[in-house]
PDB file of N, CA, C and O in Angstrom:
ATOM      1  N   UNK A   1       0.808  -1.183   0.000  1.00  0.00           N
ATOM      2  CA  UNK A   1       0.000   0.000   0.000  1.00  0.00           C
ATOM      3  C   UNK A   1       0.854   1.250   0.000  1.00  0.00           C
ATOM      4  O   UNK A   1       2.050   1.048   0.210  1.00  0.00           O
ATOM      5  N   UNK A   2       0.442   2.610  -0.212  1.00  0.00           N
ATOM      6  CA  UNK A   2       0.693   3.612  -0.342  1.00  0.00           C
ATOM      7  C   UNK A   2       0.247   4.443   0.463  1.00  0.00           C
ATOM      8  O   UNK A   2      -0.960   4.326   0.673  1.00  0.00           O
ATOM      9  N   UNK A   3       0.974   5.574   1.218  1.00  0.00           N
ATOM     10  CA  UNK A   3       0.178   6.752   1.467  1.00  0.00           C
ATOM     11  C   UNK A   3       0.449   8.316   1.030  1.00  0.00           C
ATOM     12  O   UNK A   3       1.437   9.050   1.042  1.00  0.00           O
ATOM     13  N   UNK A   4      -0.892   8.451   0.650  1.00  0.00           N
ATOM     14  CA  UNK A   4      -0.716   9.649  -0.192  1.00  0.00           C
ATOM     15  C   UNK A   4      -1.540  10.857   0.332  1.00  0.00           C
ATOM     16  O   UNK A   4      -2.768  10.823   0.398  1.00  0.00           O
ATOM     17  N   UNK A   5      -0.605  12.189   0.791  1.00  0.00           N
ATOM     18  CA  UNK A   5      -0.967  13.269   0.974  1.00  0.00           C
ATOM     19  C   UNK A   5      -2.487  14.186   0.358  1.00  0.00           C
ATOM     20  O   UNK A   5      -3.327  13.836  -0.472  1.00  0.00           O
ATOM     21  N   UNK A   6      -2.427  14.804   0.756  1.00  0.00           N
ATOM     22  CA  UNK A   6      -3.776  15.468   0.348  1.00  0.00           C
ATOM     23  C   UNK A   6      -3.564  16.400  -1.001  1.00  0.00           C
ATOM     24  O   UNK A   6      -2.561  17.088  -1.192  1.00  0.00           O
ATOM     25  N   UNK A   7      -4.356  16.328  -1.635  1.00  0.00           N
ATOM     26  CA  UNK A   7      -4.146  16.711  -3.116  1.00  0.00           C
ATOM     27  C   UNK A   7      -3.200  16.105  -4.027  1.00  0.00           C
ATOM     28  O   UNK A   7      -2.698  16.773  -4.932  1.00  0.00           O
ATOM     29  N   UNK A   8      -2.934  14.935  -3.857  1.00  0.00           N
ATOM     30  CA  UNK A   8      -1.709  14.110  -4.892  1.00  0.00           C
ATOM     31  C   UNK A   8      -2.464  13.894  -6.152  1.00  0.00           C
ATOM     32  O   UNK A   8      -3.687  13.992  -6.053  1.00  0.00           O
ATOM     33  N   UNK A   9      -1.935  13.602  -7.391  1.00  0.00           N
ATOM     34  CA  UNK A   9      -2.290  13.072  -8.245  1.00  0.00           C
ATOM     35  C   UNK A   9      -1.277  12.299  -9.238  1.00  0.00           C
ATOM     36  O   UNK A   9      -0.133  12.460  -9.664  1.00  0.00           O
ATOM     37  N   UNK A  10      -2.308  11.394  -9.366  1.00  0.00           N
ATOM     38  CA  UNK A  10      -1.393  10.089  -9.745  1.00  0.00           C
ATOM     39  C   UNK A  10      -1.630   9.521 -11.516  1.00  0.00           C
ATOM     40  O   UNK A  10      -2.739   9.144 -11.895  1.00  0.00           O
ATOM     41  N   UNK A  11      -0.773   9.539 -12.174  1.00  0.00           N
ATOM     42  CA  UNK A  11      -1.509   9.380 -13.663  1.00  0.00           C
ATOM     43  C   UNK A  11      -1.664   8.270 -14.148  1.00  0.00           C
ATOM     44  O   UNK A  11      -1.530   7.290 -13.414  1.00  0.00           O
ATOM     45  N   UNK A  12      -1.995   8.108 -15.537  1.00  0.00           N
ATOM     46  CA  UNK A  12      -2.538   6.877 -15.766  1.00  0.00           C
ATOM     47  C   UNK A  12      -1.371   5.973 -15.718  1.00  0.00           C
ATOM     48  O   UNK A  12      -0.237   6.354 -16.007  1.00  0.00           O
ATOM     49  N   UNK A  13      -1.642   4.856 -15.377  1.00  0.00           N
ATOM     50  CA  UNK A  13      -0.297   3.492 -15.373  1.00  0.00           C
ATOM     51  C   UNK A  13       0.783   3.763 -14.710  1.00  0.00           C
ATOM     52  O   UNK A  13       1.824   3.226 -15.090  1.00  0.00           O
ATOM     53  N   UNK A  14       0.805   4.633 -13.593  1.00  0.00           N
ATOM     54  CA  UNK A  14       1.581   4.857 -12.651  1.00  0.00           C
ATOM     55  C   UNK A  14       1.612   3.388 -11.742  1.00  0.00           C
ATOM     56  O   UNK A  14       0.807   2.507 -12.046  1.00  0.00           O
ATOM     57  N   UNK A  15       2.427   3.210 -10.797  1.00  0.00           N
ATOM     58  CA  UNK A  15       2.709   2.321  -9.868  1.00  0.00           C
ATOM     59  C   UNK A  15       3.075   2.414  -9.113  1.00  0.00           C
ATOM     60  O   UNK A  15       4.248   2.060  -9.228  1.00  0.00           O
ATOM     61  N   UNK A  16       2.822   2.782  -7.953  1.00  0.00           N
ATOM     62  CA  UNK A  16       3.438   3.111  -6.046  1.00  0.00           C
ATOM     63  C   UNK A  16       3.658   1.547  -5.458  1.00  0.00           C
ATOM     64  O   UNK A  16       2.715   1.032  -4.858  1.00  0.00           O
ATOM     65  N   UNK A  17       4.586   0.992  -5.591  1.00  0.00           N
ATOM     66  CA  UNK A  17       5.524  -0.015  -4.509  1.00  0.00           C
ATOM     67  C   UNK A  17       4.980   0.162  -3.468  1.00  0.00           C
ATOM     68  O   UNK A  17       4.421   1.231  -3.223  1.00  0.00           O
ATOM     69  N   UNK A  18       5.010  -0.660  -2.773  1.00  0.00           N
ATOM     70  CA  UNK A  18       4.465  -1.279  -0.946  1.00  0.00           C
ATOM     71  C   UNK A  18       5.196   0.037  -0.295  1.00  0.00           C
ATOM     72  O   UNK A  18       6.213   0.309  -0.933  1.00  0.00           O
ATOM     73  N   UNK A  19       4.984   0.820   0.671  1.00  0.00           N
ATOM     74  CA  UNK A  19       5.549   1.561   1.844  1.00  0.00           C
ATOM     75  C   UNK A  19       6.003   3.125   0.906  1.00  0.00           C
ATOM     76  O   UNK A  19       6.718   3.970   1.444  1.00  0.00           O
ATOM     77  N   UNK A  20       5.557   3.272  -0.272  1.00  0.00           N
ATOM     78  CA  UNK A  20       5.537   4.723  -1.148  1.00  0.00           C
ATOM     79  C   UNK A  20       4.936   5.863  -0.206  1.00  0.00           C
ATOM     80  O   UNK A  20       3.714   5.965  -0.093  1.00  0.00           O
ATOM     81  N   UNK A  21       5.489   6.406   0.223  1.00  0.00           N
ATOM     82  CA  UNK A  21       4.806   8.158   0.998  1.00  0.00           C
ATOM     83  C   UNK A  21       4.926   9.267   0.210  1.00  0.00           C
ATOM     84  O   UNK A  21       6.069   9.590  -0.112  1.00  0.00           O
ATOM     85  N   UNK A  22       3.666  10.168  -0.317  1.00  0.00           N
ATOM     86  CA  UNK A  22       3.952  10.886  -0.709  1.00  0.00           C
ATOM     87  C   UNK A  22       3.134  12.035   0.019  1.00  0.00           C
ATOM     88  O   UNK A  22       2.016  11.991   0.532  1.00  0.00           O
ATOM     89  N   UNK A  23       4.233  13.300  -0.123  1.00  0.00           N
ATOM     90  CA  UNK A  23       3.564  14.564   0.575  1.00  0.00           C
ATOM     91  C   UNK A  23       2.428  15.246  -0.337  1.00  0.00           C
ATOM     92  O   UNK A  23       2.003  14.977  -1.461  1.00  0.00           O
ATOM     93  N   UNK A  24       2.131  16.183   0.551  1.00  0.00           N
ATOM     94  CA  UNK A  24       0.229  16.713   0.014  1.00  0.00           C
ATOM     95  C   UNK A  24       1.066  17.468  -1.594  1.00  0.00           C
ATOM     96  O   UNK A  24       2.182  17.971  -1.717  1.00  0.00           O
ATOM     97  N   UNK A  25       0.186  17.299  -2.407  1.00  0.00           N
ATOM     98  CA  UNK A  25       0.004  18.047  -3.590  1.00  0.00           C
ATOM     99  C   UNK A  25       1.486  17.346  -4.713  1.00  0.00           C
ATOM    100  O   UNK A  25       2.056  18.163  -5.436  1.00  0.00           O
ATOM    101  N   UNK A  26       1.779  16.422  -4.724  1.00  0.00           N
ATOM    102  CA  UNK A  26       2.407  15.801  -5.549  1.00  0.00           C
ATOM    103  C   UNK A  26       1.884  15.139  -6.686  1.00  0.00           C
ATOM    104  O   UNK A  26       0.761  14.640  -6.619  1.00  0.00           O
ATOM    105  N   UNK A  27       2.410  15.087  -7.492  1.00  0.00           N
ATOM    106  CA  UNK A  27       2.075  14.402  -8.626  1.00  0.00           C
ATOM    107  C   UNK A  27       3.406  13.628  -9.493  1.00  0.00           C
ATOM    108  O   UNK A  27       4.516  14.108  -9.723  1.00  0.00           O
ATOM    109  N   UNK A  28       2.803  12.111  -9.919  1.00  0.00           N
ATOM    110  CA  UNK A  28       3.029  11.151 -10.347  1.00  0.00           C
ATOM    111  C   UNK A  28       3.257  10.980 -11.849  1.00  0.00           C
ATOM    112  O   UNK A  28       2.424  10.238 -12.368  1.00  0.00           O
ATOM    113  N   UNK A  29       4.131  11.455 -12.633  1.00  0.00           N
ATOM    114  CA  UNK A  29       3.827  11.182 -14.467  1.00  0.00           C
ATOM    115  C   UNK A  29       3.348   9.756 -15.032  1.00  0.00           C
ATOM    116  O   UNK A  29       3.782   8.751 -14.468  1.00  0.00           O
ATOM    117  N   UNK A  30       2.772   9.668 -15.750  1.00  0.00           N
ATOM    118  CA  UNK A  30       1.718   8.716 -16.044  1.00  0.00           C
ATOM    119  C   UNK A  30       2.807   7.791 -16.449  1.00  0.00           C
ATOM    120  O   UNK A  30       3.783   8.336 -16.966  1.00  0.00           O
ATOM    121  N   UNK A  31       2.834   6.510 -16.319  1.00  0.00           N
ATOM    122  CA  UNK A  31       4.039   5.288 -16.740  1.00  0.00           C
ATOM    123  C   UNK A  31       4.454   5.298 -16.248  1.00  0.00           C
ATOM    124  O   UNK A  31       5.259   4.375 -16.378  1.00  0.00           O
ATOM    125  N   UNK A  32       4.740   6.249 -14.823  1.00  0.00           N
ATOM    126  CA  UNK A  32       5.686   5.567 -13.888  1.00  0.00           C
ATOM    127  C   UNK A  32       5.696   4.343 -12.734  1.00  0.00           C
ATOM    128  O   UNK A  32       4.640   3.803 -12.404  1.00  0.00           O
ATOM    129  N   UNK A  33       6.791   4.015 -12.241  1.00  0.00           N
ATOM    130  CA  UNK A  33       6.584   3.785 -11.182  1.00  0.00           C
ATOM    131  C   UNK A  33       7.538   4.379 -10.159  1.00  0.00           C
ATOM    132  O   UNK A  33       8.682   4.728 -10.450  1.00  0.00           O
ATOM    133  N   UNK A  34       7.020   4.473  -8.974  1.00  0.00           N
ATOM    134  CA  UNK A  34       7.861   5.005  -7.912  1.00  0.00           C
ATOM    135  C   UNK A  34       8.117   3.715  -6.488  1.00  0.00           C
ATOM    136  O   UNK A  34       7.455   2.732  -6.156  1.00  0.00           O
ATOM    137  N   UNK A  35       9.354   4.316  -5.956  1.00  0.00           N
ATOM    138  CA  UNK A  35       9.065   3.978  -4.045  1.00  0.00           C
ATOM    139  C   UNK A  35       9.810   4.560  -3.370  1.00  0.00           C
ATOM    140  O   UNK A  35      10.889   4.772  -3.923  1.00  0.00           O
ATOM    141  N   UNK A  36       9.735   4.849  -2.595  1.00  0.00           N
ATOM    142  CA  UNK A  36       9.902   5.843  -1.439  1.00  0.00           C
ATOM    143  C   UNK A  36       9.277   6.715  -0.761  1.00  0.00           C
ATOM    144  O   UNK A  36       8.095   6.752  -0.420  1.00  0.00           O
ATOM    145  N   UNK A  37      10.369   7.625  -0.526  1.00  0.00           N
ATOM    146  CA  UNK A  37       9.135   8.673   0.576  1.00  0.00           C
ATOM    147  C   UNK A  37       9.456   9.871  -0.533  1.00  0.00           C
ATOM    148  O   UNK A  37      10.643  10.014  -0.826  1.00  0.00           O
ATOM    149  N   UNK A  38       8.452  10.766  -1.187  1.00  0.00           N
ATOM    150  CA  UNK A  38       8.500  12.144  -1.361  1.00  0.00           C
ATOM    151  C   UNK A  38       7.741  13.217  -0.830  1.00  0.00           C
ATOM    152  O   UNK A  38       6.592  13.335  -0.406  1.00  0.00           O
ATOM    153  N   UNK A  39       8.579  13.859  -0.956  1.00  0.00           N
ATOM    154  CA  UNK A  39       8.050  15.518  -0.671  1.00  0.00           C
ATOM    155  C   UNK A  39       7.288  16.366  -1.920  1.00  0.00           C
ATOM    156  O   UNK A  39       7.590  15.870  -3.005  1.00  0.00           O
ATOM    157  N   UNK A  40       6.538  17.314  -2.017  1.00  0.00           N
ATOM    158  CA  UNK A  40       6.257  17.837  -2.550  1.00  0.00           C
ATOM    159  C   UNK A  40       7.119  19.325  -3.116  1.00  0.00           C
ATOM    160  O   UNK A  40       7.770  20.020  -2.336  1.00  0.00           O
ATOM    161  N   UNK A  41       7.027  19.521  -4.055  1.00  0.00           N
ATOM    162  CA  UNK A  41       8.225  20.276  -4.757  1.00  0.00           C
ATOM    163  C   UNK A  41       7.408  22.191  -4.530  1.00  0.00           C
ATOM    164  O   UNK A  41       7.853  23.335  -4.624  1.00  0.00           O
ATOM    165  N   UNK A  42       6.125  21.600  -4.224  1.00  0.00           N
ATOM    166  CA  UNK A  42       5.529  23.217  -4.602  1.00  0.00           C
ATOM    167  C   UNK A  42       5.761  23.570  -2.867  1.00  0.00           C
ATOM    168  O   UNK A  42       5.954  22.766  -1.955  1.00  0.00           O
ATOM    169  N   UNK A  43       5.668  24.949  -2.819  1.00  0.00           N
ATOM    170  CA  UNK A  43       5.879  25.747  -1.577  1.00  0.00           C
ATOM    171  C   UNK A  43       4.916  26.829  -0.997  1.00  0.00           C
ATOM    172  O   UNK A  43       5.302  27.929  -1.392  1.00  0.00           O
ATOM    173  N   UNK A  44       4.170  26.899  -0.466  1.00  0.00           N
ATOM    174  CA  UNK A  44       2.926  27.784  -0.551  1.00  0.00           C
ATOM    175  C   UNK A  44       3.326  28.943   0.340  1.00  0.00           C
ATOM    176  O   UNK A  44       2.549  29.881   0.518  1.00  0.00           O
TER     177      UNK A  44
END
């Protein structure tokens, strides 16, 4: 499973690996896959 921040978005045929964290408002390019922990790149 995954956990994903508030406002993430994830595109088509993406793939988050077991223990994937991602921070609020991230986004995923479609074909990927990821794992780890990210942060979100935007700064409010």
């Amino acid at each position: 499973g995954a956990i994903l921040g508030e406002g993430c978005q994830l595109g088509c045929n993406s793939v988050t690996n077991p223990g994937v964290v991602l921070g609020p408002n991230s986004m995923v390019s479609p074909n990927s896959t990821i794992s780890g922990i990210h942060q979100s790149s935007k700064h409010s």
